[in-house]
C-alpha positions as CSV (number, residue, x, y, z in Angstrom):
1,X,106.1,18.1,108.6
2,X,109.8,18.6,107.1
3,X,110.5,22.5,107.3
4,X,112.9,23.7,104.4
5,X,115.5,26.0,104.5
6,X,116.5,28.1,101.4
7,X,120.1,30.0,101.8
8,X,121.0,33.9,100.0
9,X,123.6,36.0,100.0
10,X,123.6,39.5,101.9
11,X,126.4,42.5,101.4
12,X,127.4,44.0,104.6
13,X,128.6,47.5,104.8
14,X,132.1,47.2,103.9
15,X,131.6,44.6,101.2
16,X,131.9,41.5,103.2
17,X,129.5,38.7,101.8
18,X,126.9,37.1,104.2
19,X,125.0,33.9,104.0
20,X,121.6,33.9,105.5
21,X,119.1,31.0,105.5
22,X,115.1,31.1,105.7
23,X,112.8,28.7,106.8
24,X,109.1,28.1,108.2
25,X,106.4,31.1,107.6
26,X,104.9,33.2,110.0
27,X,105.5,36.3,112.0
28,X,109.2,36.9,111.7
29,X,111.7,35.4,114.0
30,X,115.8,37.2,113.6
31,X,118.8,35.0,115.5
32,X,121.8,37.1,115.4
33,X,125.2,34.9,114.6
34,X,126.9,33.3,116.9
35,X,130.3,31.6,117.2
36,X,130.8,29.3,115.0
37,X,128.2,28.1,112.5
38,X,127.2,26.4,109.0
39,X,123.9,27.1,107.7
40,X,123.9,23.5,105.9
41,X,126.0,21.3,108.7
42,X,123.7,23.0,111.5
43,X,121.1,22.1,109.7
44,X,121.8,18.8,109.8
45,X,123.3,18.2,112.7
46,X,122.0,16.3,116.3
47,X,122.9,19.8,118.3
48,X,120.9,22.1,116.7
49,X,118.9,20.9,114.2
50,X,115.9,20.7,117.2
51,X,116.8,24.9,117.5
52,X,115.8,25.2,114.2
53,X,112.9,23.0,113.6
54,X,111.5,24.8,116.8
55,X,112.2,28.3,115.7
56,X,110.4,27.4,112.4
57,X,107.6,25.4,113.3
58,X,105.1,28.4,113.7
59,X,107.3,31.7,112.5
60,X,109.6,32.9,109.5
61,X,113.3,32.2,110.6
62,X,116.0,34.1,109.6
63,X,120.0,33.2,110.9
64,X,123.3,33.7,109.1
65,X,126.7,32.8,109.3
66,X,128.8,35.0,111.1
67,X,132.1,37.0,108.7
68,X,134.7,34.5,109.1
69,X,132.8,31.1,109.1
70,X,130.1,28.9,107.5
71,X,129.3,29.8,104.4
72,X,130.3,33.5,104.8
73,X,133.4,35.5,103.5
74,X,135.9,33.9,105.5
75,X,138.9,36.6,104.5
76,X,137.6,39.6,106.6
77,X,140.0,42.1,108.1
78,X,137.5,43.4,110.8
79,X,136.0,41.3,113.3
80,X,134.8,43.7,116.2
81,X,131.3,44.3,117.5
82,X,130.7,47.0,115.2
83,X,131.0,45.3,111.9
84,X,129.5,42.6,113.6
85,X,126.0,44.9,114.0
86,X,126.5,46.1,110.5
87,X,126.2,42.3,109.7
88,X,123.1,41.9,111.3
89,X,121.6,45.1,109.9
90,X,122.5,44.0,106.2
91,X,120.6,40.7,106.7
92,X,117.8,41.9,108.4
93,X,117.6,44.8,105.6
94,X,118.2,41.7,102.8
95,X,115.7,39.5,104.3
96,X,113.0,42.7,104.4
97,X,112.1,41.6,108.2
98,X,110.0,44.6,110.0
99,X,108.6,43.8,113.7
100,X,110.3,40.9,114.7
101,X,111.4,39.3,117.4
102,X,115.7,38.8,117.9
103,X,117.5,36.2,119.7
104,X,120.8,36.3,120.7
105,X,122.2,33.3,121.5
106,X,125.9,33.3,123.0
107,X,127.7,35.9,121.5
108,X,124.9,36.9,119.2
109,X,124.1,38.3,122.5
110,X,126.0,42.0,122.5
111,X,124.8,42.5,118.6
112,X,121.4,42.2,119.4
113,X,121.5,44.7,121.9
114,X,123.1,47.4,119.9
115,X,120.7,46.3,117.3
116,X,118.1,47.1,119.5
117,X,119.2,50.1,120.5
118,X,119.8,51.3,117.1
119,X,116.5,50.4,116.1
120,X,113.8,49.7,118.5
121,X,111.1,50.3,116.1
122,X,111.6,47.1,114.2
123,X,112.2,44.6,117.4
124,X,108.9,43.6,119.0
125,X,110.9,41.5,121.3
126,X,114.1,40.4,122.8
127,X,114.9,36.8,123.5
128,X,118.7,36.2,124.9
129,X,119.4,32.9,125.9
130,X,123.2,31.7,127.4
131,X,124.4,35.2,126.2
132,X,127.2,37.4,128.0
133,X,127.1,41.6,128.1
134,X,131.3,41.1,128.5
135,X,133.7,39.1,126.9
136,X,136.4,36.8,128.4
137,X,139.0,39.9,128.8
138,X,136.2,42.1,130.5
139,X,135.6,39.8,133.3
140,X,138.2,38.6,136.1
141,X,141.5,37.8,135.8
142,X,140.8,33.9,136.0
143,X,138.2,33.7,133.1
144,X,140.5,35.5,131.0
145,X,143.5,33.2,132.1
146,X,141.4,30.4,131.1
147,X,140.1,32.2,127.4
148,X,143.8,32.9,126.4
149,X,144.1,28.9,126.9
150,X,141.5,28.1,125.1
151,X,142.6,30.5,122.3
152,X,146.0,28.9,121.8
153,X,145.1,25.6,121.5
154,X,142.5,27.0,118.7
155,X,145.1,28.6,116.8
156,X,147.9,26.2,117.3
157,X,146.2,23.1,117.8
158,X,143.0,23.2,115.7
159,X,144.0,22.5,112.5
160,X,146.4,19.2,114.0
161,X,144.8,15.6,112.7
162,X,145.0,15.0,116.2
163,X,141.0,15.7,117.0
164,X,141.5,15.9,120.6
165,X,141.6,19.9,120.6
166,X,138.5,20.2,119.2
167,X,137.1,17.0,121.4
168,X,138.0,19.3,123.8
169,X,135.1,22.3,123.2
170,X,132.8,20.2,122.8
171,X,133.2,19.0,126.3
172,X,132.9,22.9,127.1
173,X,130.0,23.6,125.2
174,X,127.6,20.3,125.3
175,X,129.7,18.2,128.7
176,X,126.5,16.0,128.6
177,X,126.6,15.5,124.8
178,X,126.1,11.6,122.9
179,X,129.0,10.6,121.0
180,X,127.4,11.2,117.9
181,X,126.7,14.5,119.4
182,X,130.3,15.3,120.1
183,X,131.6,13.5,116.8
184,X,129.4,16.2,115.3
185,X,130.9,19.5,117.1
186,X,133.9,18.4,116.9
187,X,133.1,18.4,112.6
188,X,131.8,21.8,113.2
189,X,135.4,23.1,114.4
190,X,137.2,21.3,111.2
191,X,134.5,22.4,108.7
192,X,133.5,26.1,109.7
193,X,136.5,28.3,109.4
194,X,139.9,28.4,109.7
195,X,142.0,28.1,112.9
196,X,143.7,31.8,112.6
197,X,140.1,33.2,112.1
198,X,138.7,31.3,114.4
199,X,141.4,32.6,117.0
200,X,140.3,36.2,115.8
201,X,136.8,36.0,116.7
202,X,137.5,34.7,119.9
203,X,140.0,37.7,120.6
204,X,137.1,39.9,119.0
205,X,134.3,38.1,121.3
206,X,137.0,38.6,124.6
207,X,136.8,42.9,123.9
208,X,132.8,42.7,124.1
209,X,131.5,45.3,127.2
210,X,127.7,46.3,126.7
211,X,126.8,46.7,130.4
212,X,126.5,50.6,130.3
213,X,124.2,50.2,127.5
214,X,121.4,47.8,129.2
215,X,119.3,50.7,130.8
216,X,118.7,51.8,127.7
217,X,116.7,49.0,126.0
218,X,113.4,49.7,125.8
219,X,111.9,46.7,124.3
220,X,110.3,43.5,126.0
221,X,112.8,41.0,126.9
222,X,113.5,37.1,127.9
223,X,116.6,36.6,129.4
224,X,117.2,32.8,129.6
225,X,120.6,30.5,131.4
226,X,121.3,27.6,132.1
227,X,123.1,27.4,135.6
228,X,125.6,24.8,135.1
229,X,126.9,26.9,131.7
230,X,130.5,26.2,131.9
231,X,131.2,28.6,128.1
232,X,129.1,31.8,129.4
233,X,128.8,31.9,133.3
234,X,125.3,32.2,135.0
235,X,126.1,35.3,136.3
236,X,126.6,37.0,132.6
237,X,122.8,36.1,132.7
238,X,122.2,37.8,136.0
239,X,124.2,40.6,134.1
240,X,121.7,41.3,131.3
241,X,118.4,40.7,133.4
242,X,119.1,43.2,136.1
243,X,120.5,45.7,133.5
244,X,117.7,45.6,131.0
245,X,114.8,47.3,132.8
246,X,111.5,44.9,132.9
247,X,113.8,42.3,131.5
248,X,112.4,38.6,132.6
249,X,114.8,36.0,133.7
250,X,114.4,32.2,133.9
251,X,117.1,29.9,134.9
252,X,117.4,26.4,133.6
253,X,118.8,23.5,135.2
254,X,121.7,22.4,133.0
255,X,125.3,22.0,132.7
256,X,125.2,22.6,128.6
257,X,125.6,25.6,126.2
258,X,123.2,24.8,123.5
259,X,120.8,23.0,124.8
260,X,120.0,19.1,123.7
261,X,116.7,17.9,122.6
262,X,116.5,15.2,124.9
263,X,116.7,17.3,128.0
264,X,114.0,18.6,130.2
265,X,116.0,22.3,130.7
266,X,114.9,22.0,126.8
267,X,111.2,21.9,127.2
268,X,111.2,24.5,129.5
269,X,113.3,26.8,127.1
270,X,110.6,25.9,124.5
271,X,107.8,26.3,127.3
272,X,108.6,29.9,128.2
273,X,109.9,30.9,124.7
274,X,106.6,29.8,123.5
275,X,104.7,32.1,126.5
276,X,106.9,35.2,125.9
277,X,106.4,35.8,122.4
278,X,103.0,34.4,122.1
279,X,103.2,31.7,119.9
280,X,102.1,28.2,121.6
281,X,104.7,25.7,120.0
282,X,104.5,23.2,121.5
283,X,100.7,22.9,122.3
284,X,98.7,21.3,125.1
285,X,97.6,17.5,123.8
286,X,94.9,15.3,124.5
287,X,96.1,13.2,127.5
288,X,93.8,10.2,127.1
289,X,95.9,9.3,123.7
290,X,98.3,8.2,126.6
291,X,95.8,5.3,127.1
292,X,96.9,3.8,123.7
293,X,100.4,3.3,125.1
294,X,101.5,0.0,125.6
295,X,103.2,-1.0,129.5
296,X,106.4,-0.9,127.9
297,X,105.7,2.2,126.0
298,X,104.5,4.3,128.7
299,X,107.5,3.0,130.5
300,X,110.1,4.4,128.0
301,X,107.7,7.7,127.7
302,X,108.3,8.0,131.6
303,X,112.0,7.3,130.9
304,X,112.3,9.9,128.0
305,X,110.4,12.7,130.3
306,X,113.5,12.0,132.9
307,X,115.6,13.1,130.5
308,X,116.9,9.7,129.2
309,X,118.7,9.0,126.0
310,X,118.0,6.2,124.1
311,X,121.0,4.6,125.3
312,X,120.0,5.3,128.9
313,X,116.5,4.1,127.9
314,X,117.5,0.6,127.2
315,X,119.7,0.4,129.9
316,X,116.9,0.9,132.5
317,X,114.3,-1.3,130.5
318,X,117.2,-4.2,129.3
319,X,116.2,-4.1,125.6
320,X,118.5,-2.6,122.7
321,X,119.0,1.0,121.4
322,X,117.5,-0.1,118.1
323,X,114.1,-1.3,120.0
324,X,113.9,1.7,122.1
325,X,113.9,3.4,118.6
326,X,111.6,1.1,117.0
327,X,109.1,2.1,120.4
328,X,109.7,5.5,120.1
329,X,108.9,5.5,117.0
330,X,105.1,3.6,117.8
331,X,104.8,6.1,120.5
332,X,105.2,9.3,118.4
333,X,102.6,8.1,115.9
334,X,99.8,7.3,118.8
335,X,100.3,10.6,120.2
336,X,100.5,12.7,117.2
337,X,103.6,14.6,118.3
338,X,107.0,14.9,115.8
339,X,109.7,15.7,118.3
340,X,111.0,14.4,121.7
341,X,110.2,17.6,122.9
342,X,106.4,17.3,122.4
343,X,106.5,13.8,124.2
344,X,108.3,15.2,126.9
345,X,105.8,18.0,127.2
346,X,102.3,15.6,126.8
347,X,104.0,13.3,129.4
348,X,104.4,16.1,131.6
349,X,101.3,16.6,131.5
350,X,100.2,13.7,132.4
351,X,102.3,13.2,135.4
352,X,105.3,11.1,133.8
353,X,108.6,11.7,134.7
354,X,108.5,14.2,137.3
């Protein structure tokens, strides 16, 4: 099933205008903005269409572009965390979500949490996955060396035809990404804001300190990292799970930001995201429809569960991309599953690819 997206307009406290997009049905799911986004090219896109369509597959989702980029008021004078809370509290308000569960993903990290501890009432649960409690200038002197880089070449270089600059983040964010992947990404940068503003979020993001503020959350949370995280360093997720109290912390074994659908750190994140707020996404399937697998099929299912990409796939097996598609697509219809991920997880089950 195709879930569908419908996009509105929010007003946050000092005028600015925000987009917000809906999609799926069911008990309510919040992700506060992170930098930088699209509502339409996300949706779209090979990075992080998979968030979406698992977000939405058994709740209501609710994200928004960030002031500044996507489909938001891009001429904003104030960037900081505050307005950036008042953002999130004029969607949330818009979208008339009560008892919900909020994930902060990257930045969107540090605006949940004041959220949170603004309003515990109407958070049932806290999910923060690859998110920092301090920005770049709040941490040592080398990340910050490094974040001053980076911002120069965004402001000077970003809006150059040369699309090397912004080939270059999304090395950062997704190292182990498919070209298409990265041609992508690099579109985002181009497409989502301007270079200036871009620049200014970053400087905004770099003044971000919420650690004093962690003891006080009250509400359940799932603090998730990957360890390899070269944007947000692992121990920004150590941060957040030993300052929230209760909080529970799972590490994942990758080297990328957003996490890609074709990895197995991405079944887990669905696995335990699933278990903590109680909603079994990706279910447990009949094993025996293994059975109807060809030799070859179960092959390229063990292939997939490693991780693989198609490109990989054919590699190992010596047959084309477009074949491996053409088997994929054979194998997704005897198992009944619509995703990678669901393969992944009925293979896992079955003892493939581990």
């Amino acid at each position: 099933m195709t879930v569908k997206q419908t996009i509105r307009f929010a007003r946050s406290a000092d005028g600015t205008r925000l987009a917000y997009a809906e999609s799926g049905s069911g008990p309510p799911i919040v992700k506060a903005a992170n930098w930088l986004s699209h509502l339409e090219f996300d949706w779209q896109s090979p990075v992080w269409r998979h968030w979406f369509n698992f977000l939405s597959s058994r709740n209501r989702l609710v994200r928004y572009d960030a002031r500044g980029c996507g489909l938001s008021d891009w001429d904003v004078a104030e960037l900081m965390l505050p307005r950036q809370v008042e953002d999130l509290e004029a969607v949330i308000d818009a979208a008339g979500v009560d008892r919900f569960v909020l994930v902060g993903i990257s930045q969107g990290g540090a605006p949940a949490i004041e959220y949170v501890l603004k309003h515990p009432e109407r958070v049932k649960q806290l999910v923060l996955y690859g998110a920092f409690a301090r920005g770049w200038n709040r941490r040592t002197d080398e990340g910050a060396r490094q974040f001053v880089a980076l911002h120069n070449i965004v402001r000077y270089g970003w809006g150059d035809d040369n699309p090397a600059f912004r080939k270059l983040f999304a090395h950062l964010f997704i190292p182990d990404a498919s070209e298409e992947q990265e041609r992508w990404f690099a579109d985002l940068m181009r497409i989502t804001s301007q270079p200036e503003t871009a620049a200014r979020i970053m400087e905004a993001s770099g003044e971000i300190d919420v650690v004093d503020k962690l003891s006080a959350v009250s509400v359940p949370t799932l603090v998730i990292h990957a360890n390899g995280d070269a944007r947000v360093p692992f121990s920004e997720g150590r941060t957040f799970a030993s300052g929230i109290p209760g909080a529970h912390f799972v590490t994942l074994e990758s080297r990328n930001h957003i996490l890609l659908e074709t990895e197995p750190a991405w079944v887990r994140f669905c696995s335990e995201f699933g278990q903590f707020v109680g909603v079994e996404s990706l279910p447990v399937t009949d094993t025996k429809k293994l059975d109807q697998l060809t030799d070859r099929e179960r092959a390229i299912l063990a292939h997939l569960a490693e991780g693989l990409s198609n490109a990989e796939i054919a590699s190992k097996v010596f047959i084309s991309e477009k074949t491996v598609r053409n088997h994929l697509t054979s194998i997704f219809s005897k198992l009944e599953v619509d995703s990678r991920a669901k393969a992944i997880v009925l293979a896992h089950q079955s003892g493939l690819g581990r």
